[in-house]
C-alpha positions as CSV (number, residue, x, y, z in Angstrom):
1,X,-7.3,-17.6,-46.1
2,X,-5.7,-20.9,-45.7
3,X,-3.8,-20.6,-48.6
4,X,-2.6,-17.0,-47.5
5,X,-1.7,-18.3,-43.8
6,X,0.4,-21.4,-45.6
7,X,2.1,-19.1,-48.1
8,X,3.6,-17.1,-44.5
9,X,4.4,-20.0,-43.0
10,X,6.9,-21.4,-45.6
11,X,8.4,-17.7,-46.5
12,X,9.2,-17.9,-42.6
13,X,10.5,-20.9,-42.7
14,X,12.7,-20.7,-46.3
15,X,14.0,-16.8,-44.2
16,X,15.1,-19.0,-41.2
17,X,16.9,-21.5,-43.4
18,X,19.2,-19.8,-45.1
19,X,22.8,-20.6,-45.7
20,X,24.9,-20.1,-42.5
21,X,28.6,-20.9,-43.4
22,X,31.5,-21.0,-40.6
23,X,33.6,-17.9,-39.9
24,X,37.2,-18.8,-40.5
25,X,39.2,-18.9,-36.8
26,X,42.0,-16.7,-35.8
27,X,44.5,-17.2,-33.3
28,X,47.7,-15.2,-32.4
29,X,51.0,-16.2,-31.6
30,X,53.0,-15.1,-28.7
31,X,56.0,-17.9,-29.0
32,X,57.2,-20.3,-30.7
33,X,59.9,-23.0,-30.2
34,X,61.5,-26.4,-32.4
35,X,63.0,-30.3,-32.2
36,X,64.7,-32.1,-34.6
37,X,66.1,-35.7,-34.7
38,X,69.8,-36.3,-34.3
39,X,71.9,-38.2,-36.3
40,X,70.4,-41.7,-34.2
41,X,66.8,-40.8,-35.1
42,X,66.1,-39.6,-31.5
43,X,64.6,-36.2,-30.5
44,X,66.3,-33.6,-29.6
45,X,65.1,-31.4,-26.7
46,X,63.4,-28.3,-27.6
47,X,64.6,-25.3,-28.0
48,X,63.8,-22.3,-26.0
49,X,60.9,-20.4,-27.0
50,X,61.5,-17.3,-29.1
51,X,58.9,-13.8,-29.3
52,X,56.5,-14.9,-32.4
53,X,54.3,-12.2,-33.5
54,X,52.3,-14.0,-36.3
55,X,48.7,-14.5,-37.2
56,X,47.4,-18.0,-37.9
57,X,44.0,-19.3,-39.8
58,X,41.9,-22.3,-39.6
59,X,39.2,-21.7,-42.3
60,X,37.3,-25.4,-42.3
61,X,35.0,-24.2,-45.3
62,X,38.6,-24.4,-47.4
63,X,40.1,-27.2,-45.6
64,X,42.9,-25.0,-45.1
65,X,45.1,-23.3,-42.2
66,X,47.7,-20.7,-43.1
67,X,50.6,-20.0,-41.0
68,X,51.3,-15.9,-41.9
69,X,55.2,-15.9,-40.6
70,X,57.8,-14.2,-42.8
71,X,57.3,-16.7,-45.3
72,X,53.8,-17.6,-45.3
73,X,53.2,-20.8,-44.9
74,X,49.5,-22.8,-45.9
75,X,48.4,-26.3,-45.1
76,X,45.6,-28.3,-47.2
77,X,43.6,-30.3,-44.7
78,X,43.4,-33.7,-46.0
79,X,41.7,-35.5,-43.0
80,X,40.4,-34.5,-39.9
81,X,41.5,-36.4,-36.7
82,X,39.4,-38.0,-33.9
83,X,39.3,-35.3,-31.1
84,X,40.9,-36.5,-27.8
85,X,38.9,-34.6,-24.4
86,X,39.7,-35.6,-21.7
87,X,39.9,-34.0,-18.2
88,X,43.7,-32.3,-19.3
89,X,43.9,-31.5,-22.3
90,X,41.6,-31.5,-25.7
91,X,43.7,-32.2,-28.9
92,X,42.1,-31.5,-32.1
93,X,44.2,-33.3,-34.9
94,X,44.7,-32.5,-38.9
95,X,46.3,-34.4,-41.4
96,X,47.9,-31.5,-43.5
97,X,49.8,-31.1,-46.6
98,X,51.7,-28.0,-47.0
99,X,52.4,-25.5,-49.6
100,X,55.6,-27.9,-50.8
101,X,53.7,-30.9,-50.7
102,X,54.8,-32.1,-47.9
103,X,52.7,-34.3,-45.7
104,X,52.2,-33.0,-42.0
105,X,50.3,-33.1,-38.8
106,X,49.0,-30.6,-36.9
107,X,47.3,-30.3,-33.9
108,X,45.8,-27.8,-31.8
109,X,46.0,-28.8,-27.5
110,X,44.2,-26.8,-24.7
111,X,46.0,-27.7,-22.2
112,X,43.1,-27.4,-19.4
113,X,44.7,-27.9,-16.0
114,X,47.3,-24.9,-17.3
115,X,44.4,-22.2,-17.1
116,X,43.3,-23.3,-20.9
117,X,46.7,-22.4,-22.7
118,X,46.9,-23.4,-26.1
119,X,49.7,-24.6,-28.6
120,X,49.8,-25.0,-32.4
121,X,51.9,-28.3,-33.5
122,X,52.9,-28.7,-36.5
123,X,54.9,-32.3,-36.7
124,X,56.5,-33.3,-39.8
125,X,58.8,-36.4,-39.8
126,X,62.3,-35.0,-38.9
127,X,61.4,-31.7,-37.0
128,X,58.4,-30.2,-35.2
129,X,57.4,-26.9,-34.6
130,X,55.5,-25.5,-31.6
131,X,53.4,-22.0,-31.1
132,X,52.3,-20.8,-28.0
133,X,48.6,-19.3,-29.2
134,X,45.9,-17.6,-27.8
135,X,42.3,-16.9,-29.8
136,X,41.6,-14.0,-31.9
137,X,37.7,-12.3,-31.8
């Protein structure tokens, strides 16, 4: 009976402990806007933001985020960055590499003391791109 009552236990147990892997995460874009540098390595402002329509992914079992604009666009995540929360805003940092081997950052900011909104960076050396973004269920 023991033996019967032990047998239960672990077929329990080994049920409850299966594999659980993360479910890729989906935002939306609703706008989108750019800087560059100027000819004196300065930043220029940025530009207004345009209508963006465009579906992004963050799929951490991959390491990778795609970008699906008119030319899609993926990042390799090479590092993940120390997460800054504070009281205004939680930043959430990756250290990318993109589809042309280029080497990029990109963040995701909730900017909490403007009701939560959220912005997708993506920073490369001469020019940086932001999205306005919102989550997808």
């Amino acid at each position: 009976m023991n033996f019967l009552k032990i047998t239960i236990l672990f077929l329990a147990f080994s049920f409850g402990f299966q594999n659980v892997s993360a479910q890729p995460i989906r935002f939306k874009t609703s706008s989108a806007s750019f800087t560059d540098k100027d000819s004196k390595g300065k930043w220029n402002d940025w530009s207004e933001f345009v209508d963006a329509n465009v579906l992004i992914t963050l799929d951490a079992k991959k390491n990778l985020i795609t970008v699906n604009s008119n030319e899609v666009q993926s990042f390799m995540i090479k590092a993940y960055g120390e997460i800054t929360d504070n009281d205004e805003v939680n930043i959430v940092p990756f250290e990318c590499i993109d589809n042309k081997f280029s080497k990029c950052t990109i963040l995701i900011i909730t900017k909490k003391k403007e009701g939560n909104r959220m912005q997708f960076y993506i920073n490369y050396n001469e020019v940086k791109f932001v999205y306005n973004i919102y989550n997808v269920k």
